[in-house]
Backbone as CSV, one residue per row, in Angstrom:
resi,resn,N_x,N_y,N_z,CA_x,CA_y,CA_z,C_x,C_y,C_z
1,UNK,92.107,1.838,-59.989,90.811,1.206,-60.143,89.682,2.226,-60.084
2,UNK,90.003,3.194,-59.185,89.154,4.017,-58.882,87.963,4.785,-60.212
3,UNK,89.255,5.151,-60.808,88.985,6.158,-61.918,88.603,5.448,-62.796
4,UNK,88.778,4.023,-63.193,88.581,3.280,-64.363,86.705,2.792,-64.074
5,UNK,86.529,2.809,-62.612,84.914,2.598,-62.418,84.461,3.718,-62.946
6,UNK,84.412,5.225,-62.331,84.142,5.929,-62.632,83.966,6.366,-64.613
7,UNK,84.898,6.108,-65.196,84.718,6.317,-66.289,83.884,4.894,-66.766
8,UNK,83.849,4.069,-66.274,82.568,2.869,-66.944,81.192,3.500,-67.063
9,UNK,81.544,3.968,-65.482,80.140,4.798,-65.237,79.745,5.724,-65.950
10,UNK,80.429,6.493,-66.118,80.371,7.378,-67.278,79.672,7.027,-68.433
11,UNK,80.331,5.754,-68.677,80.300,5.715,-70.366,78.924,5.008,-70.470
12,UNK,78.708,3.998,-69.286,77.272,3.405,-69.614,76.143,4.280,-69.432
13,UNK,76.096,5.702,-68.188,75.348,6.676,-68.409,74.928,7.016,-69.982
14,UNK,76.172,7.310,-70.653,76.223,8.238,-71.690,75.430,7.297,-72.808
15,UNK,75.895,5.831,-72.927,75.032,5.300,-73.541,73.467,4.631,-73.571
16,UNK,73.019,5.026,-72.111,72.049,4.581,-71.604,70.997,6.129,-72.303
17,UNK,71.555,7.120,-71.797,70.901,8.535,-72.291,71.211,8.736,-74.071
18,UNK,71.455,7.696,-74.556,71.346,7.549,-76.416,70.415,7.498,-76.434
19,UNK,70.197,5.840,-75.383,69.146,5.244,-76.340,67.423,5.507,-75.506
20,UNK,68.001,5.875,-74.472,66.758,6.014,-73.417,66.164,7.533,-73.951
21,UNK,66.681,8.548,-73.956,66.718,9.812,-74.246,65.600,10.665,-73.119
22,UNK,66.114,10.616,-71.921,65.640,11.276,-70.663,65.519,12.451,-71.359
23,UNK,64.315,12.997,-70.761,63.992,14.520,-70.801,64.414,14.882,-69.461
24,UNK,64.366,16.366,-69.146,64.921,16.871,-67.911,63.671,16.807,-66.858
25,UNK,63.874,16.521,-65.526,62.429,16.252,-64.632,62.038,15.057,-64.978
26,UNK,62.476,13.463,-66.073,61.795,12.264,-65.304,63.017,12.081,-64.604
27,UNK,62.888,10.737,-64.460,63.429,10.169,-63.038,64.441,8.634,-63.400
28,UNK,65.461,8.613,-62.608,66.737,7.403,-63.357,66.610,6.941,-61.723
29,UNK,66.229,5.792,-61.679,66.698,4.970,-60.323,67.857,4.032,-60.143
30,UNK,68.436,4.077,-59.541,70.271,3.850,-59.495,70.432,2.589,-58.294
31,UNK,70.391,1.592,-58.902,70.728,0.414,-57.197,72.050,-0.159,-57.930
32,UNK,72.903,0.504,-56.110,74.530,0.019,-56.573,74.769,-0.758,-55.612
33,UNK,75.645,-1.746,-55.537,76.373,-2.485,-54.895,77.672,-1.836,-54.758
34,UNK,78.195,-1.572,-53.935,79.783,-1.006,-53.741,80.590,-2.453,-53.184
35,UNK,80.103,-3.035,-52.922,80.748,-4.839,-52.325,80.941,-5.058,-53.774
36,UNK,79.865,-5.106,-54.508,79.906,-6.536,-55.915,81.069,-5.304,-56.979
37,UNK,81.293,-4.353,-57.093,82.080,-3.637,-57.814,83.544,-3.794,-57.394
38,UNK,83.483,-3.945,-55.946,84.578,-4.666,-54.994,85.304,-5.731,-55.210
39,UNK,84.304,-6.485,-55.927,84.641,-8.257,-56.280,84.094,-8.886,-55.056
40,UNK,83.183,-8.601,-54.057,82.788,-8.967,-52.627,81.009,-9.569,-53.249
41,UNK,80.969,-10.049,-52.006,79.440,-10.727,-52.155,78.412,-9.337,-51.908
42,UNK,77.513,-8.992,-52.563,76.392,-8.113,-51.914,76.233,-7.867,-50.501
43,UNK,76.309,-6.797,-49.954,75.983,-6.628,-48.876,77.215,-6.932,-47.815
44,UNK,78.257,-7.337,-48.334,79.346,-7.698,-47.752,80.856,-6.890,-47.130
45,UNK,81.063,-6.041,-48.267,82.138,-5.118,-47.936,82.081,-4.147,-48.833
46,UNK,80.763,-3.075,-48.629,80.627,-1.906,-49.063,81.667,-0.873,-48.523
47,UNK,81.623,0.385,-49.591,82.132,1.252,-48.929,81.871,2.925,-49.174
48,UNK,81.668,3.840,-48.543,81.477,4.903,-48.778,82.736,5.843,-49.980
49,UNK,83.665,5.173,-49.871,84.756,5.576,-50.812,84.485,4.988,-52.035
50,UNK,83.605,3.901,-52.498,83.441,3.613,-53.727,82.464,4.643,-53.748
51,UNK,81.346,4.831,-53.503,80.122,5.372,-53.532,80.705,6.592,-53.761
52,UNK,81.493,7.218,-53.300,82.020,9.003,-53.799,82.122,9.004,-54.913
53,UNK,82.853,7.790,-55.316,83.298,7.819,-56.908,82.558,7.774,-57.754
54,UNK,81.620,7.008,-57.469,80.194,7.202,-58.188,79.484,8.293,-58.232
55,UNK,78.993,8.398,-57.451,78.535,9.849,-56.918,78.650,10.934,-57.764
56,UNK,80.141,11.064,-57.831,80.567,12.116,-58.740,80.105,11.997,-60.343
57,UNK,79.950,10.708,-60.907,79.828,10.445,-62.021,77.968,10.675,-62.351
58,UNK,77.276,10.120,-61.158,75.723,10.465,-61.022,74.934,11.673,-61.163
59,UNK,76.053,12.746,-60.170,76.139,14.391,-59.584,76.329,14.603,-61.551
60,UNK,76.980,14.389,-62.101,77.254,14.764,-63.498,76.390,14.862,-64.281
61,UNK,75.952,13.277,-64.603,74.783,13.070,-65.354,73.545,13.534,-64.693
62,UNK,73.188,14.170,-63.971,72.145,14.812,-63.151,72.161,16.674,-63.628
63,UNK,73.097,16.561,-63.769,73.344,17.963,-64.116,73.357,18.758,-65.602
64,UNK,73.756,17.392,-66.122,74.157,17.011,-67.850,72.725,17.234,-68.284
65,UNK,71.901,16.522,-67.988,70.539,15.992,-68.455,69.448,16.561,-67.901
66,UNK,70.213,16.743,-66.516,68.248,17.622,-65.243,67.047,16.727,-64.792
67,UNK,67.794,14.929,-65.000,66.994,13.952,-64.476,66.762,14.288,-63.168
68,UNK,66.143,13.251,-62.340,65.744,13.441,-60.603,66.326,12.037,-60.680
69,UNK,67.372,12.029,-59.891,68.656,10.884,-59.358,67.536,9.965,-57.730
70,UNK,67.129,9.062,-58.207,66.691,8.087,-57.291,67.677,6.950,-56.954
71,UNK,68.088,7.092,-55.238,69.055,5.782,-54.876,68.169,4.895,-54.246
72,UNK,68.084,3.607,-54.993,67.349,2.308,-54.078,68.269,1.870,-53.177
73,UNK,67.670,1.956,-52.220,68.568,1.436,-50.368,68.511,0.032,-50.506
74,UNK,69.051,-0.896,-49.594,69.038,-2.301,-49.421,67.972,-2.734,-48.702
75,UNK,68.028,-4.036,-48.722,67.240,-4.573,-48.309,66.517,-4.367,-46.374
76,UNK,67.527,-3.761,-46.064,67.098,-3.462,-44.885,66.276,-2.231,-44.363
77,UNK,66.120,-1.675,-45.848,65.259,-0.753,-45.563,64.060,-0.495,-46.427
78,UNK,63.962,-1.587,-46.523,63.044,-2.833,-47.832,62.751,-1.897,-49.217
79,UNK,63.879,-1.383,-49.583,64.093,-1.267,-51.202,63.630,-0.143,-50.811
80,UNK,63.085,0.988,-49.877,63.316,2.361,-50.343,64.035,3.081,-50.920
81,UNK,63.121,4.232,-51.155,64.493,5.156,-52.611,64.779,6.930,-51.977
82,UNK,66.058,7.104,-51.897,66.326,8.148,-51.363,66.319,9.153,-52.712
83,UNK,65.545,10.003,-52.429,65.410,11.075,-53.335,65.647,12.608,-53.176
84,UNK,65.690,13.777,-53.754,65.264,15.099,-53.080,63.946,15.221,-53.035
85,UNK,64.218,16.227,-51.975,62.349,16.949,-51.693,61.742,17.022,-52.544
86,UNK,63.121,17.996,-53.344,61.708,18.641,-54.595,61.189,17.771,-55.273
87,UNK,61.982,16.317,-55.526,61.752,15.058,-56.545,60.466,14.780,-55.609
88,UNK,60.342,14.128,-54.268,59.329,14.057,-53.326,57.977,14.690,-53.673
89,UNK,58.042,16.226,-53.757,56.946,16.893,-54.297,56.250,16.982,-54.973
90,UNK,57.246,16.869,-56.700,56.941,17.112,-57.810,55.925,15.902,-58.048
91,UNK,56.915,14.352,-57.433,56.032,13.046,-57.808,55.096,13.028,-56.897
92,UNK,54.612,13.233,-55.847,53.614,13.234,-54.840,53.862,11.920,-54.468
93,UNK,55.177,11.596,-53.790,55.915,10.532,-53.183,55.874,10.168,-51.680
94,UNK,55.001,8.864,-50.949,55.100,8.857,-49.874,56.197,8.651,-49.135
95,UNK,56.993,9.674,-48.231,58.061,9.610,-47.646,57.718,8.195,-46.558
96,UNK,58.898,7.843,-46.162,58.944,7.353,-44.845,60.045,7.862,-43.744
97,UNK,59.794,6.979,-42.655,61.054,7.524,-41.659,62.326,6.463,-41.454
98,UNK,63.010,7.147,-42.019,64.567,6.302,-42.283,65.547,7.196,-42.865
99,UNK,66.998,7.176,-42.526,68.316,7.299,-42.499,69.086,6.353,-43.360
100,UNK,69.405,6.629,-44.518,70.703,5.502,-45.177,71.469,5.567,-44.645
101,UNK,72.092,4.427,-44.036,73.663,4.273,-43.213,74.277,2.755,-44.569
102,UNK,75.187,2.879,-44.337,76.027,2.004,-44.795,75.533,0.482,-44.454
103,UNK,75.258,0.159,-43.094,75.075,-1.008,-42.837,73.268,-1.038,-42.998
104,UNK,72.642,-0.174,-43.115,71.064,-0.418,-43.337,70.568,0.795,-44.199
105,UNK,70.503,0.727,-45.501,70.365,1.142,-46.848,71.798,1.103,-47.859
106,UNK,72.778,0.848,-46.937,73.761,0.826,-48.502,75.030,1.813,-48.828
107,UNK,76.062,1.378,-48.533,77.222,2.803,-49.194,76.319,3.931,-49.931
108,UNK,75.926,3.191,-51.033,75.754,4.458,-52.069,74.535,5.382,-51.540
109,UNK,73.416,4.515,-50.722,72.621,5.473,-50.769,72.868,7.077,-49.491
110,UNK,74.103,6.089,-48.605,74.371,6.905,-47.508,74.884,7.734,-47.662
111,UNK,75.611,7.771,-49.157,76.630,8.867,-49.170,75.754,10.033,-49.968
112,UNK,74.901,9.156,-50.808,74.191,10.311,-51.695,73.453,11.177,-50.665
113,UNK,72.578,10.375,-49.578,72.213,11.207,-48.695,72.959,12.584,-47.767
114,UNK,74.073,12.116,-47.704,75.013,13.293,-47.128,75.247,14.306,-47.923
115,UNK,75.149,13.976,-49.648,75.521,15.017,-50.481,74.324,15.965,-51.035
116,UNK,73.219,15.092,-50.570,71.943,16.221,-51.509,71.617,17.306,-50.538
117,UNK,70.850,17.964,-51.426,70.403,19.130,-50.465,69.594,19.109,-49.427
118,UNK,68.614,18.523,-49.922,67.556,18.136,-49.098,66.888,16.942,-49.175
119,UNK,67.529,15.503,-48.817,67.157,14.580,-48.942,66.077,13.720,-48.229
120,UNK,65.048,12.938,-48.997,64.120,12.717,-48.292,64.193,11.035,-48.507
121,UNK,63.761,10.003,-47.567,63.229,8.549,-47.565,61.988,8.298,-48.610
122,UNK,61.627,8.315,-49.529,60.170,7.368,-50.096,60.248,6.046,-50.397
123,UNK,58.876,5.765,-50.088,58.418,4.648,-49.809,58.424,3.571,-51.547
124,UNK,58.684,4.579,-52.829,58.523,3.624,-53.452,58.593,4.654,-54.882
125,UNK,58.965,4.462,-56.152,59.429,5.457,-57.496,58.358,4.421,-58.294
126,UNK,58.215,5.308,-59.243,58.260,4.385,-60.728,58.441,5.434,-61.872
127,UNK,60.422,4.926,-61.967,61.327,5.809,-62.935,60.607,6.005,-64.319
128,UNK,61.406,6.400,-64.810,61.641,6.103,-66.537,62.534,5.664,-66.862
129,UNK,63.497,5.196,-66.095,65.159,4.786,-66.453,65.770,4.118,-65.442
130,UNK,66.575,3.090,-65.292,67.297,2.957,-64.782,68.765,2.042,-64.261
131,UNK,69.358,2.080,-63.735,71.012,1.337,-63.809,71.188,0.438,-63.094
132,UNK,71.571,-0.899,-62.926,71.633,-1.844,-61.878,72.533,-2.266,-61.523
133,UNK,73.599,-1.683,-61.301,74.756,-2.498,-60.624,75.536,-3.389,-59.553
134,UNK,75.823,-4.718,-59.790,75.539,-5.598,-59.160,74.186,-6.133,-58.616
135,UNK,73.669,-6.057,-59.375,72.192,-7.051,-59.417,71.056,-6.771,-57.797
136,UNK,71.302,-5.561,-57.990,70.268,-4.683,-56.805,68.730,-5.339,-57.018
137,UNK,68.366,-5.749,-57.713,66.943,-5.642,-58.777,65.995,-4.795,-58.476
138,UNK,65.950,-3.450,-59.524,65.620,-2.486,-59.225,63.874,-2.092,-59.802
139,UNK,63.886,-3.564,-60.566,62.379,-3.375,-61.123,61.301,-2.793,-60.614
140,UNK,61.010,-3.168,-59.305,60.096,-2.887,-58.318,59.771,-1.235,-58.582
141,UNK,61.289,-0.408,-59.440,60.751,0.860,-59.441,61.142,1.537,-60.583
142,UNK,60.784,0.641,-61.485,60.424,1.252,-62.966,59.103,1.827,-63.725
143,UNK,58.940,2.404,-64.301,57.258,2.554,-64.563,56.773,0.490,-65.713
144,UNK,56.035,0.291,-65.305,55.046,-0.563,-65.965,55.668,-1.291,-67.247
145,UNK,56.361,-0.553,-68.253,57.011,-1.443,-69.408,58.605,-1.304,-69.367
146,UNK,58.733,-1.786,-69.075,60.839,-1.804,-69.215,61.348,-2.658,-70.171
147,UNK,62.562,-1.419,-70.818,63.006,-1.985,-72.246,64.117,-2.115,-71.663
148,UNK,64.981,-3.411,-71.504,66.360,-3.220,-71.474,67.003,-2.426,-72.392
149,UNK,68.355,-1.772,-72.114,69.101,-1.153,-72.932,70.391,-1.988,-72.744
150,UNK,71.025,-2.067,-74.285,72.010,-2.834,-74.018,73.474,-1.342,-74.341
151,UNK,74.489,-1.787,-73.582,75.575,-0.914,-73.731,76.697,-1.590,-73.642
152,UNK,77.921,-0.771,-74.320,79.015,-1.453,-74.273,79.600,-1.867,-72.404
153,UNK,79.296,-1.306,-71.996,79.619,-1.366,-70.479,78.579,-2.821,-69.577
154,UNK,79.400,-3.541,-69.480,78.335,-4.790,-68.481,79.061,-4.775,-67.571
155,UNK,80.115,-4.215,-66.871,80.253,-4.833,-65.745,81.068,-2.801,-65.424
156,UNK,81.032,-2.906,-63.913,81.922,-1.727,-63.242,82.457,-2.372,-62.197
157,UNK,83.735,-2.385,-62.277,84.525,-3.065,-61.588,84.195,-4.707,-61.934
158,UNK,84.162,-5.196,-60.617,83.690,-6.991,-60.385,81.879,-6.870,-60.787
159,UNK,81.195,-5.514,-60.574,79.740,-6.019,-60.731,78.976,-5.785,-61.693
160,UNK,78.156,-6.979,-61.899,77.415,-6.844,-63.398,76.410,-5.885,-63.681
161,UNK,76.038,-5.316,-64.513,75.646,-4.401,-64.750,74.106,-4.170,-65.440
162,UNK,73.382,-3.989,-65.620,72.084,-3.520,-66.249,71.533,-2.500,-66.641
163,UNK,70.742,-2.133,-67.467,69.859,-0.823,-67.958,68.810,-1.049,-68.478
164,UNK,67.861,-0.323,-68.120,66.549,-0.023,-68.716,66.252,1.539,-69.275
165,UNK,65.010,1.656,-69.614,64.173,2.121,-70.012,62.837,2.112,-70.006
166,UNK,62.105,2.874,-69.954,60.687,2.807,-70.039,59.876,3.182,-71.117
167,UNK,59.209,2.294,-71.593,57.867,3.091,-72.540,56.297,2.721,-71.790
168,UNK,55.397,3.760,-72.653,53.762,3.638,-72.472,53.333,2.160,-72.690
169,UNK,52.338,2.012,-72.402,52.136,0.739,-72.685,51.118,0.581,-73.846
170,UNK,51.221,-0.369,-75.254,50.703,0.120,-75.868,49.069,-0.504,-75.897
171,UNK,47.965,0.102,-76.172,46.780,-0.079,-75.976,45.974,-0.362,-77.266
172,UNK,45.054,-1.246,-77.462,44.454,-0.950,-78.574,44.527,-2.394,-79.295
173,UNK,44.360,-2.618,-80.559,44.050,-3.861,-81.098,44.646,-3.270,-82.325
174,UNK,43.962,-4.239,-83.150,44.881,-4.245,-84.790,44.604,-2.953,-85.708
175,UNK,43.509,-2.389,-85.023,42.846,-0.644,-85.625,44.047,0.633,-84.836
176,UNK,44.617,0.037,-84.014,44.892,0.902,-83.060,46.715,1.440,-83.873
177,UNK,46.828,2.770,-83.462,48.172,3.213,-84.430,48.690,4.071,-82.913
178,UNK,50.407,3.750,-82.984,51.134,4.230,-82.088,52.101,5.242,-82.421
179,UNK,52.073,5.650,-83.863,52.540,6.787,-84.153,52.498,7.980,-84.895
């Protein structure tokens, strides 16, 4: 099972970066469920061993592309997004004070936290991209217009799946030209 998530993951990355077409330095915000990929209710029977598996597939496309990998925590740590410093910096991101643990932010975000370099708590993103697995709802930290993206991949494992995108918003009236 393991490997067969992992390569979903994969593949909906790969088709998400078709149609989205990240430049290197914006930002992909990632809310996973490791329960609902489980076949478990949200919040129910996460695990840090799914989250590796992911991880690895995230660590990839991060590397592939040179996005800034944002994990939205759970609800108990009211939808903060664990990021790196430098991501912290670059966006002029208000940190807060909090720890992802498994039982208060989430498998995935706990593990990503153990793996970055220098990981920091903020208070709040607004991506250009991003993945929803098992129905995190990650809107709260998209920029302003979100385009769904549709991909062959809807579900990883048991949980359903989502993608966006972002565009400008367009301004102007019937004089007005957007390209």
């Amino acid at each position: 099972m393991s490997r067969e998530w992992k390569d979903q993951l994969m593949q909906g990355l790969r088709e998400l970066q078709e149609q989205a077409g990240l430049k290197p330095g914006q930002m992909l915000v990632i809310g996973t469920s490791t329960s609902e990929i489980r076949g478990a209710r949200i919040g129910k029977a996460g695990t840090v061993d799914t989250a590796e598996i992911l991880w690895e597939a995230f660590d990839a496309f991060q590397k592939e592309t040179g996005v800034h990998l944002a994990f939205q925590c759970c609800e108990h740590l009211n939808r903060s997004v664990l990021v790196e410093r430098s991501t912290q910096e670059t966006y002029h991101l208000e940190e807060v004070s909090a720890v992802p643990v498994p039982e208060a932010g989430g498998s995935m975000a706990a593990y990503a936290h153990r793996q970055m370099k220098d990981p920091v708590l903020v208070d709040e993103v607004s991506a250009h991209a991003g993945i929803d697995i098992g129905d995190t709802f990650i809107g709260m930290h998209l920029r302003r217009v979100a385009v769904p993206v549709r991909t062959s991949v809807t579900e990883i494992g048991s949980a359903h799946v989502t993608y966006a995108r972002t565009r400008p918003k367009l301004v102007g009236g019937a004089r007005a030209k957007y390209e």
